[in-house]
Steps between C-alpha positions, in 0.01 A plus 500: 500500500224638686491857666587323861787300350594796363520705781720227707726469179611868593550425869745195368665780302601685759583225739739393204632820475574531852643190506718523242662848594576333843634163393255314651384136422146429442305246322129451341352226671175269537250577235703780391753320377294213334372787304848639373595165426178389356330796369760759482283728794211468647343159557171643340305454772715625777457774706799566714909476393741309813822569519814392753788541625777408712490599840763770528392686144138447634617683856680788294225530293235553754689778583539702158137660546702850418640318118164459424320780228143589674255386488611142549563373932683205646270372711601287832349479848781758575424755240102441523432420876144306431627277169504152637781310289851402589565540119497823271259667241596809279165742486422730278352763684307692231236147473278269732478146493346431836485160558191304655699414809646797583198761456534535908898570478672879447747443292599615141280363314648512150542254200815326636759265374648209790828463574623204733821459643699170457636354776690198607303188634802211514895524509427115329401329201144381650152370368297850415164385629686440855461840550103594374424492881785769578366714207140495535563592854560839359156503340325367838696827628325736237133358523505639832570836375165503317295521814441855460339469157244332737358847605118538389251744484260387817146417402193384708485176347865374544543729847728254717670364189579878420620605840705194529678497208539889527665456821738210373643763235468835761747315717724355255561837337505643857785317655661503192570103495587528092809671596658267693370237281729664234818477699490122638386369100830708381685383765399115449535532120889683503644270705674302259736769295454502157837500375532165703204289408459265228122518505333815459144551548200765375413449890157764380428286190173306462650185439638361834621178383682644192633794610816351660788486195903444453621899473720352220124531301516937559872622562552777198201431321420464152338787230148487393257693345195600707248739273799634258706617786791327622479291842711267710371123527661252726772315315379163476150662454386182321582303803337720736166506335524115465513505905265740492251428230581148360397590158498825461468487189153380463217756526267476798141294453328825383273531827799514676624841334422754697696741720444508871515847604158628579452844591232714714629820262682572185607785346789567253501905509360604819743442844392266774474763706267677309304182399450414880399850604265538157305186618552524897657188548 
């Protein structure tokens, strides 16, 4: 492991441990779990861990900021007014990882975990792909929330372009449009309960075709080993990451192993908040 993957191993630690002494279900997911199943941790290139869970430990969750041992922060747009996502991240407030795209947002900008809720997209048996429109809607949704990172220092050579796009983000932060963004996307996405559906969905994942699955593939989850610490997988783990991945179990061309998390500041001992006022950003 490196120092980063480090550093989000402990932030899984606690989430686990939280988790645990509340009885609620979570799994590893995406490349998080081709790693415990494939590697035993880390994919070695990876740079962030993804969890889930079902809707109503995901709500409780969310809510649990006072379980939590400092300096670690559940992060929502309800606990962090100016973070754009309709899904969670745990922080670790002591570090920075500022990511490119946010640079322009004030919000805690720690080294994070993600965790997504699971929620029901069909009370049938249906074909998954049917629904890649219905998911990636959710990720139209988000792209507009990254209209503030458009905010630019002016200069006399790009003056209009400057002023224009500076504007754009000035009144999208100003009337506060991310906020009721938040609300309609959780709205659309819990309609269908998730004790009721037979497809669940990852509606935040990056796969919009795939993401759809039978709930049978989840419901108590199956034990893995993520890094030497115990973790929850979902039970047919083998059959999600065949939706997900095909074969997973072939390595990447090597030009394709990378991670995809690129940051603007990073710093493993010194707080975000210290970082950003340190180098004025």
């Amino acid at each position: 492991m490196n120092d980063l993957q480090k550093c989000q191993l402990e932030i899984l630690k606690e989430f686990i441990r939280v988790c645990t002494k509340h009885h609620l279900q979570y799994y590893l997911v995406g490349g998080t779990c081709l790693g415990a199943v494939r590697h035993q941790g880390f994919i070695p290139w990876d740079d962030d861990i993804d969890v889930a869970m079902p809707r109503k430990d995901y709500d409780l969750f969310i809510t649990m900021q006072d379980q939590m041992k400092p300096p670690y922060f559940i992060q929502t747009y309800r606990s962090d007014p100016n973070y754009i996502y309709n899904y969670a991240k745990v922080r670790d407030s002591s570090t920075t990882f500022i990511e490119n795209y946010f640079a322009c947002h004030q919000i805690n900008h720690g080294v994070w975990i993600d965790v997504f809720p699971l929620d029901g997209i069909s009370e049938r048996d249906e074909a998954y792909a049917k629904f890649k429109r219905k998911i990636r809607y959710t990720w139209h949704q988000v792209y507009l929330m990254y209209l503030p990172s458009l905010k630019r220092k002016i200069r006399k050579e790009t003056l209009i372009k400057d002023l224009a796009l500076n504007l754009v983000a000035g009144l999208f932060c100003f009337l506060n449009i991310g906020k009721y963004r938040n609300k309609r996307v959780d709205r659309k996405v819990t309609r269908i309960d998730y004790d009721w559906a037979f497809l669940i969905a990852n509606y935040f994942g990056t796969n919009p075709s795939k993401e759809a699955m039978p709930k049978e593939i989840f419901l108590e989850g199956s034990k893995g080993t993520f890094e030497g610490i115990d973790v929850i997988l979902p039970k047919d783990y083998s059959r999600y990451l065949t939706l997900l991945f095909r074969d997973y179990m072939t390595l990447p061309p090597e030009d394709k192993r990378q991670g995809h998390h690129h940051d603007k500041g990073l710093s493993l001992n010194q707080s975000y908040r210290d970082y950003m006022r340190e180098h004025r950003m």
